[in-house]
Structures are given as C-alpha cells and as structure tokens.
N, C-alpha and C positions, 0 to 999 in steps of 0.2 A: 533743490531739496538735499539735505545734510542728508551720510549716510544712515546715520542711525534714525529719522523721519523715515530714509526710503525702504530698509530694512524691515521697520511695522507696518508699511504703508504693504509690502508683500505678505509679510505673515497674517494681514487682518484678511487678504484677498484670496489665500488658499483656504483659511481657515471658513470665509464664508462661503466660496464655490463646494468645497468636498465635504460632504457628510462623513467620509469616513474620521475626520480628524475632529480628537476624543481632549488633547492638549494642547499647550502653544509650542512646548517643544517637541512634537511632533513634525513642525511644518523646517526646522532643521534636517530633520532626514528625509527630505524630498528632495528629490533630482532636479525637478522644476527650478525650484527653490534655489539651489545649488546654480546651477544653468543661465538662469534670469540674473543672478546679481554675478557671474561672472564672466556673461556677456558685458555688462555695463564696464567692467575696466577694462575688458579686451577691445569692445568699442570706445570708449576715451585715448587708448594706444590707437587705433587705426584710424581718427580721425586727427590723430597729431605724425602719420605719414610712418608708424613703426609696425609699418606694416607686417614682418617677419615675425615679431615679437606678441602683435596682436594673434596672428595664425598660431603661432606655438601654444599662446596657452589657449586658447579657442578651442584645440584638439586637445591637451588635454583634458578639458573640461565634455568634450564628446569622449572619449575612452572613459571616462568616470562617471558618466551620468546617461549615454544614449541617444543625449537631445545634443544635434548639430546646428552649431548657430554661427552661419557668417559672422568676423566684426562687423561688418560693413552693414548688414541690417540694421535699420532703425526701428528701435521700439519704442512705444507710449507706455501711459502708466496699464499697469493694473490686468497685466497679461498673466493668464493662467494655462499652464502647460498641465492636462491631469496626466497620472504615469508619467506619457511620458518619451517610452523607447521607439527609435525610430522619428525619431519628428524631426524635419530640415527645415530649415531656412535659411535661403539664398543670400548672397553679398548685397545683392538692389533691391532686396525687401521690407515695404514700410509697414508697419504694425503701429493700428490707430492702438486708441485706449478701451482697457475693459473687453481685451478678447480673449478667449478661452478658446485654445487647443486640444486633440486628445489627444492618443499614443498613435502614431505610423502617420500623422500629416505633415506633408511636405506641399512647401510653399518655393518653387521652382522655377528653375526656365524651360525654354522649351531646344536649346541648342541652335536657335538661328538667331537671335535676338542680341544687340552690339548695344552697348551702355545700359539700359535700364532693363532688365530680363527677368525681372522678377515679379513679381504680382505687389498691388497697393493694398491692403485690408484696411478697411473701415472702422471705424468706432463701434463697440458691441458687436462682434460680430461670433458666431462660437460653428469652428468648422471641426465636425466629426472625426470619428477612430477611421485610418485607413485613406482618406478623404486626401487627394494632392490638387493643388491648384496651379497650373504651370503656363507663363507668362509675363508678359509686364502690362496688366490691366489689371484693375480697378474692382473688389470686391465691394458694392456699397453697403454703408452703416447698417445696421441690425437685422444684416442676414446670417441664413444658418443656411452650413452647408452640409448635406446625408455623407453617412458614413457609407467608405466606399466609394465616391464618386467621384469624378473626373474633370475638374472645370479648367476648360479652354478658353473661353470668353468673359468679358463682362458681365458684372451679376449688378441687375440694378437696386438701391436700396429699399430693405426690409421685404427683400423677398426670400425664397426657401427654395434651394437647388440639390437634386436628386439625379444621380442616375450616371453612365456613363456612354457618351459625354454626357455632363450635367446640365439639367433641363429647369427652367424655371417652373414650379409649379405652384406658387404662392408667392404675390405681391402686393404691398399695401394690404393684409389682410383680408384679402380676396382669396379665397382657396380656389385650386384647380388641379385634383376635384376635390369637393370637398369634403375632406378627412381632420381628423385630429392629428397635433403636431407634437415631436418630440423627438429627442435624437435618434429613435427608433423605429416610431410608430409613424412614415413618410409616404407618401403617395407614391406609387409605380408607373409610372407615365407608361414605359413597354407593355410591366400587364396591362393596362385600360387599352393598350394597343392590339393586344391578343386577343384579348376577350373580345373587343369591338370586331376584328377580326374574323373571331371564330363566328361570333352570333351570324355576319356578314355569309362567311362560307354554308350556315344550318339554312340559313332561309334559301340561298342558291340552291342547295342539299331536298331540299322540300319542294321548290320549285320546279327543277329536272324532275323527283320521282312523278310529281300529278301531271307533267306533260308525256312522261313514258307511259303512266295509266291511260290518258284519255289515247294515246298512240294506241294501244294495244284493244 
C-alpha cells in the first residue's frame, strides 16, 4: 500500500470509529493518528535490524503523543487507538485488522515469558479504557474486552470478557447472563456471585430463626 493510499486508508478509519470528528483535518491532530503512522517507519527500521534507531524515534513518538508502541509490534490494517494516553504495546505484539483501542490499554507481558511475551489480538476485536491484557496468548476475532479488566488467559472468539481476572461471559452470542452489551453496559460475574451468595446466606438466615422458634 503506497503511503499516500495508507494515509486515507487511516483518516477514513478514525473518521468512521469517532463521532466526535466534525472534518478531515481534524484526524491530523490525533495522537492516534500521529502514533499508528509513526510506528510503521519505526517498524520498517527495526525489522531491517536498526534497531537503536527504530527505539529512538519509537520514544519520541511516545513523549509526543502517550501511546507507546514497541517497533517490534506487528499491526494490521485499520487499527484505531481512541485518545489515546497511556496505551502500550509490547515488542511481540500482533494486532489483527480493524481493532479499536481506548486510552490506558496495555497489551503486555507478564515478566516470565522468553521470545513471544505478548498477547496475539484477533481481527475486530475492540478492548476498553483501562483494560491490559498481559501474555503471549491469543485474543480471538470479534471479541470485546470491559474496561477495567484484567486478561491472563486465552479469550476464545466472539466472546465478551469482563472483570478481574477477566471472565468470559458472552460466546458466540450466548449471553451469560443475559444483559445488554456495550462498552459499558457489561455483566458482573462477582456481583451475580454476591447476590447468589447473599440470597444463599437469607434463606440459611430464615432457616436457623424457625428452628430457634420451634426450639423455644
């Protein structure tokens, strides 16, 4: 892809993920924006072995913009970073196509893990504000991950993982339970574990008082 194809091929993919952008030249003053196309030549220096030189400008492009992006990450097309600040991605991190990140996710290792220590993400996949995924396993295609959460394991595809650690709770369109979805609006697997819980403790709670009655 010529740069100037791969250039509009970004501005068409910010401009249709965020509502807030009002012009085309708007999508110039996005960090994202900035970040995504100057990983691509810090990644074409670090997989021609310069490597020093790909690190140098790698950081400055994190001091300017927030978003830390190993060269050494591989990305697909049509990746959208919304904000923004705070988002990492690891040296062994692959990034399928048509993923959308928010601000404060990090795609990481976990400190024991030798050659590949970073997490695979899938095609379409869009993981929330705040959200890290640390490892070297496999997010599959057209999952979404809650903001906030914490994924150690495997996510298998087109499910919805919540919580920390992060818990699958929607696969193939099966809810559990079943809630409406959205980067917000996500199921609590702990609360449904409390509540299940508490109800568990009132019927004990009721049971002890009518064996103390009949006692007395």
């Amino acid at each position: 892809m010529g740069f100037i194809r791969y250039v509009k091929e970004e501005m068409r993919v910010i401009m249709e993920r965020d509502a807030a952008i009002k012009t085309p030249m708007e999508v110039f003053l996005y960090p994202s924006f900035k970040a995504i196309l100057r990983h691509r030549i810090a990644h074409w220096m670090y997989v021609r072995n310069w490597y020093y030189l790909a690190r140098w400008y790698s950081q400055r492009t994190a001091r300017k913009t927030g978003i830390e992006i190993h060269p050494g990450a591989q990305i697909g097309k049509g990746l959208f970073i919304d904000h923004g600040h705070g988002v990492v991605i690891g040296e062994t991190a692959v990034i399928g196509d048509n993923v959308t990140l928010y601000q404060g996710v990090t795609l990481g290792g976990t400190g024991k893990e030798k050659g590949k220590r970073h997490p695979t993400i899938g095609n379409n996949v869009m993981i929330s504000a705040g959200a890290k995924v640390l490892g070297s396993f496999t997010v599959g295609e057209n999952s979404k991950i809650g903001a906030g959460s914490v994924v150690l394991t495997e996510v298998p595809p087109n499910s919805t993982v919540v919580g920390v650690p992060g818990r699958v709770v929607k696969r193939d369109n099966v809810r559990i339970p079943r809630e409406d979805m959205d980067q917000v609006h996500l199921p609590d697997p702990i609360m449904n574990e409390i509540n299940t819980l508490k109800k568990t403790v009132d019927l004990l709670c009721r049971k002890l008082e009518e064996k103390t009655e009949k006692a007395e």
